[in-house]
C-alpha positions as CSV (number, residue, x, y, z in Angstrom):
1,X,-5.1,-13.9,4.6
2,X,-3.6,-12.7,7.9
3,X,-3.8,-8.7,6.8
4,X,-1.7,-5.6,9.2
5,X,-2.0,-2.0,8.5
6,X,-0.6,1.0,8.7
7,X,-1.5,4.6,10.3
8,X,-1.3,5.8,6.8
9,X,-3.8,3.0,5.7
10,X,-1.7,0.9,3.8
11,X,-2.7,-2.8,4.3
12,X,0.8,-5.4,4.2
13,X,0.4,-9.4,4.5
14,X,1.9,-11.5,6.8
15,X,3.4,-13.6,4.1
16,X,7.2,-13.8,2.7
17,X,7.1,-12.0,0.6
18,X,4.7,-9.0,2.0
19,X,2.2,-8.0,-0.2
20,X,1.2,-4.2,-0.1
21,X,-1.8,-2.0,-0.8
22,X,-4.0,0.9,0.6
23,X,-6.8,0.2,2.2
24,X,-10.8,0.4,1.0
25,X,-11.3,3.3,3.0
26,X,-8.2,4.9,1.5
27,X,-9.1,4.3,-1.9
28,X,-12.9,6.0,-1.0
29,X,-11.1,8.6,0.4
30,X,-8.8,9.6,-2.9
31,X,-11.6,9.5,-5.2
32,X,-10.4,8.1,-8.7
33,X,-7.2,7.2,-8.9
34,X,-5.6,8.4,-12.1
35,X,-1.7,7.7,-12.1
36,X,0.4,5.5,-9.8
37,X,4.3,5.8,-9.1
38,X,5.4,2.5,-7.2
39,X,9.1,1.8,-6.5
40,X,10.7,-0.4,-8.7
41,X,12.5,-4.4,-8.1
42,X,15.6,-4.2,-5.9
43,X,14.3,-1.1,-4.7
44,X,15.7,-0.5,-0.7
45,X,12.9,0.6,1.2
46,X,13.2,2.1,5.1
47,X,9.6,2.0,7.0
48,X,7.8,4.9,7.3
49,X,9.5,6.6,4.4
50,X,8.0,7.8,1.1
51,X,7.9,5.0,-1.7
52,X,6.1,6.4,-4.3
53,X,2.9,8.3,-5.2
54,X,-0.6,8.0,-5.9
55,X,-2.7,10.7,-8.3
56,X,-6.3,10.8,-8.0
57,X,-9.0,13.6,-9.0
58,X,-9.1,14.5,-5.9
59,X,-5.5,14.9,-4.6
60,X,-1.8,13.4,-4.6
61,X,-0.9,11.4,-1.9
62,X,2.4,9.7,-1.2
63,X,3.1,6.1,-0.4
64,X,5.0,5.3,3.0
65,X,6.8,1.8,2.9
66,X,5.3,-0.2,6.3
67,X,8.6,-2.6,6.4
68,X,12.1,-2.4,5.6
69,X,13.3,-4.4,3.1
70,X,14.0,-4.7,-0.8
71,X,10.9,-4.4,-3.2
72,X,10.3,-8.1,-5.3
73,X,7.9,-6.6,-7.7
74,X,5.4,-4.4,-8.5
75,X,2.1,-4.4,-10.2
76,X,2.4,-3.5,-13.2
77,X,-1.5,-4.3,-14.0
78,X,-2.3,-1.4,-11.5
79,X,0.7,1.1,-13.5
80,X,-1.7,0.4,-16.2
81,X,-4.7,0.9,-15.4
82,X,-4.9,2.7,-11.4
83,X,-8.4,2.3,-11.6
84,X,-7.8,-1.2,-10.0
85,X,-6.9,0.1,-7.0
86,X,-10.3,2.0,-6.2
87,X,-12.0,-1.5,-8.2
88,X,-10.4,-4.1,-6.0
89,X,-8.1,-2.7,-3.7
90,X,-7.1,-5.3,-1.3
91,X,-7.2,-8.0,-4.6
92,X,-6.5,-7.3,-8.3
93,X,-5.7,-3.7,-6.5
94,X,-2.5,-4.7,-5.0
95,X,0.5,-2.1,-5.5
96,X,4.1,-4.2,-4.7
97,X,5.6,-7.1,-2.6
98,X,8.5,-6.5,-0.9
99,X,11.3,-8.9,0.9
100,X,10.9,-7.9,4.6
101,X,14.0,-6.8,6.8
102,X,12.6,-5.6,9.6
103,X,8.8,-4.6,10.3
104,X,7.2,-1.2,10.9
105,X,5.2,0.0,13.3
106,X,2.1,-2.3,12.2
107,X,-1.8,-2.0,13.6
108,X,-4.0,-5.0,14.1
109,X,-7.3,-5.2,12.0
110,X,-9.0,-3.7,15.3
111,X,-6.7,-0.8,16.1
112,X,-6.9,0.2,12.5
113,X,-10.9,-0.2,12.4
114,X,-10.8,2.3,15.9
115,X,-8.6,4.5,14.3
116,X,-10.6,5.2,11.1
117,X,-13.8,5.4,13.3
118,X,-12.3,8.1,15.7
C-alpha cells in the first residue's frame, strides 16, 4: 500500500478513493484516544483545513483534511470504539475515505520519517 503523509501526521493512500489516518507516531503521541469527531459522507473538504477532532487523555487535537475533495465514508468502527486508532492505526485504525479533488501538500515516507526524527 503506496502510503503519503502529512506535516500534521496524517497518513492518506494513493488509492481512489484515499484512505485516511494518523500516523503510529501520532497515535503514541496522544496517548489514549477517548472520543473521535470525523466529518461525515458528502462532507466538502479543503486541504489543510480542520475536519474533525480527536480526544485523548492527554490532549485534543484537531484533524486537518490532506486533499480536497468530498468524504465517501467514515469509520464508524473507530466512532465506536477510538481505541482502534492507538491499536491499529494505519489498519482496523483507519478514520475516513474521501473522493480526491485536488491533492495537498503530501510528504514521501522519507521526508516524513526526517521530519519526525528532527
Amino acid at each position: 500500500m503506496s502510503l503519503s503523509y502529512t506535516a500534521e501526521h496524517e497518513w492518506i493512500t494513493g488509492e481512489e478513493p484515499a484512505t485516511v489516518g494518523i500516523t503510529a507516531y501520532a497515535a503514541e503521541a496522544l496517548g489514549d484516544i477517548v472520543y473521535v469527531e470525523l466529518p461525515e459522507p458528502g462532507t466538502e473538504l479543503k486541504a489543510g483545513e480542520t475536519c474533525g477532532e480527536l480526544e485523548s487523555t492527554k490532549s485534543v487535537s484537531e484533524l486537518y483534511a490532506p486533499v480536497t475533495g468530498t468524504v465517501v465514508a467514515r469509520n464508524e468502527a473507530v466512532v465506536d470504539d477510538p481505541s482502534l486508532i492507538n491499536s491499529d492505526p494505519q489498519g482496523a485504525g483507519w478514520l475516513f475515505t474521501v473522493a480526491v479533488t485536488e491533492s495537498g501538500e503530501l510528504l514521501t515516507e522519507e521526508a516524513y520519517q526526517a521530519l519526525i526524527s528532527a
